[in-house]
Phi, psi and omega in degrees: 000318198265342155304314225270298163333308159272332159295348191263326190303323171284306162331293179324309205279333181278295181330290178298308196289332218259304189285324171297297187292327170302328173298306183332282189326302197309333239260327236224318180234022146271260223224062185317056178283150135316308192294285184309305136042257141317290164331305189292321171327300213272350176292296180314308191288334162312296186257024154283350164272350173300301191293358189246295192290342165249033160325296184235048186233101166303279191315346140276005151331314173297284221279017201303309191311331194238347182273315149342303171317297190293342177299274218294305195320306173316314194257029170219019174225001169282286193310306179310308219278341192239048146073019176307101166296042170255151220268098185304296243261301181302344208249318128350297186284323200262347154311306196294354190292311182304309193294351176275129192290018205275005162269357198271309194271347171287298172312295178332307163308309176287327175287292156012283228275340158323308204118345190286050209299315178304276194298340184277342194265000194281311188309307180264359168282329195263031202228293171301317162318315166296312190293314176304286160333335159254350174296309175324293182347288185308307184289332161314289204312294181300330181319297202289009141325320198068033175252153193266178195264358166287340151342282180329328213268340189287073201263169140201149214292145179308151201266215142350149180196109182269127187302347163283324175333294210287343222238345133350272232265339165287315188298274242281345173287322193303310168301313173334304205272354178301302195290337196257012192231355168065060192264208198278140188312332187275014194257344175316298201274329159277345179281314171302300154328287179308311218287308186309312191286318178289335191293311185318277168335289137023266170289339181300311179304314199313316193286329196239354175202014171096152195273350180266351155240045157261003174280342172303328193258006166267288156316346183263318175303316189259345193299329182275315193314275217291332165266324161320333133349255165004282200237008125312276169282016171047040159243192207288177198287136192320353207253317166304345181256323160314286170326318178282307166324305190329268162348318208277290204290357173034090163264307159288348167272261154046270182290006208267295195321313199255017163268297191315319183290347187257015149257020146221022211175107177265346204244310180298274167000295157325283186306308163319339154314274146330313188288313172279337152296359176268318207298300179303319188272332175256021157273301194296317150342296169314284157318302147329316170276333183290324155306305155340300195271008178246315167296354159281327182277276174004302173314286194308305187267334195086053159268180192292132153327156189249201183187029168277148181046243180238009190288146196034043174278174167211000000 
């Protein structure tokens, strides 16, 4: 009883420790402020205690997601109002990141274009739910606050910005997320691996065709990468490697942003929409060819089958 105990106690403490530094990291490639930063530090570690304390409680399990919200929300339109120099909306995004649905609505995409109507429309109707669930969350937080949702809208723009910062903050995100998610000891240095090559991958396409189809040349880069992983090099299971790209390339914060904006600019909200369905749609695009092209190399070299959609089904 009392190992089983300090192992859950130990669970807890990487969850938490684990969820503060991934925030840190997101935090280090969005918007690198010394305020925002900390801030997020001090976000992260709050609500990876939420999430460590409702671990093994189901029935908080549900509202996890919108009470979180409402958490941060409170305590960063608390902070702006008592003269906090942080960027709200950037400040925002990165505690809230595991909660964001973007490997959700992205797969929703890729079963779409499979033939998979049922399970891809269940995936993005149940994908878009979240994001109304933590935008409800935020704009709650802010009510009781007394900041109004026009409010939401109100940044400032990153002070200095050192160019080694972002590329920081994927290592440093990347360890975040080995820990708070306990994954296998040998997946840090493939994990790390992937998150660079979508980062990379990313910004170069960013530069040359815009951020909403550059998740396309990201996800195309990592989707062959994480089962040549696998089932080449025998390291961890692909999902484990993946996912954490997912986060990175924030398909789902995207959408957080243009939910968030129509409850005060119904038309930037509108647009902003737009912008992350293409975005969502040209990640799963990206998924799709990489799969493609890795069931060629599979074909070709004899390597494991692949197991995304329907590609290499028989």
């Amino acid at each position: 009883m009392r190992r089983c105990a300090g192992l859950r106690a130990s669970v807890r403490r990487g969850v938490v420790f684990g969820h503060t530094v991934l925030t840190v990291g997101l935090s280090l490639v969005l918007v690198p402020t010394i305020p925002n930063v900390l801030t997020s530090l001090a976000l992260g570690a709050i609500v990876g205690g939420l999430k460590a304390f409702s671990r093994d409680r189901p029935i908080l399990s549900a509202p996890l997601s919108v009470v979180a919200a409402a958490v941060v929300s409170i305590l960063v339109f608390l902070g702006v109002r008592y003269g906090l120099p942080v960027d709200p909306l950037h400040v925002l995004v990165p505690p809230l990141v595991t909660f964001l649905p973007g490997a959700m609505l992205t797969f929703g995409m890729v079963e779409l274009a499979y033939g998979d109507m049922v399970s891809g429309s269940s995936r993005l109707m149940t994908g878009f739910v979240q994001l109304i669930l933590l935008a409800f969350g935020l704009a709650a937080g802010a009510a009781l606050v007394g900041v109004a949702p026009a409010q939401l809208l109100d940044t400032s723009r990153a002070l200095a910005e050192m160019p080694w910062v972002p590329w920081l903050g994927v290592g440093v995100f990347g360890i975040g997320v080995f820990f708070h998610f306990s994954a296998p000891r040998k997946a840090l240095p493939w994990m790390l691996l992937v998150l660079l090559v979508a980062f990379t991958t990313q910004r170069l396409a960013a530069g040359q065709f815009g951020n909403e189809l550059s998740g396309f040349f990201g996800t195309l880069a990592v989707t062959p990468l994480v089962y040549l992983i696998q089932q080449r090099f025998h390291g961890p299971p692909s999902m484990v490697t993946f996912l954490p790209a997912f986060w990175l390339l924030v398909p789902g914060s995207v959408g957080l942003l243009s939910v968030t904006q129509m409850l005060s600019d119904r038309h930037a909200g509108l647009d902003g929409l737009t912008s992350a369905i293409f975005a969502f749609a040209s990640i799963g695009l990206g998924t799709l060819v990489g799969a493609s092209i890795y069931k060629s190399l599979a074909e070709t070299f004899g390597l494991g089958r692949l197991q995304v959609g329907r590609v290499g089904r028989k």
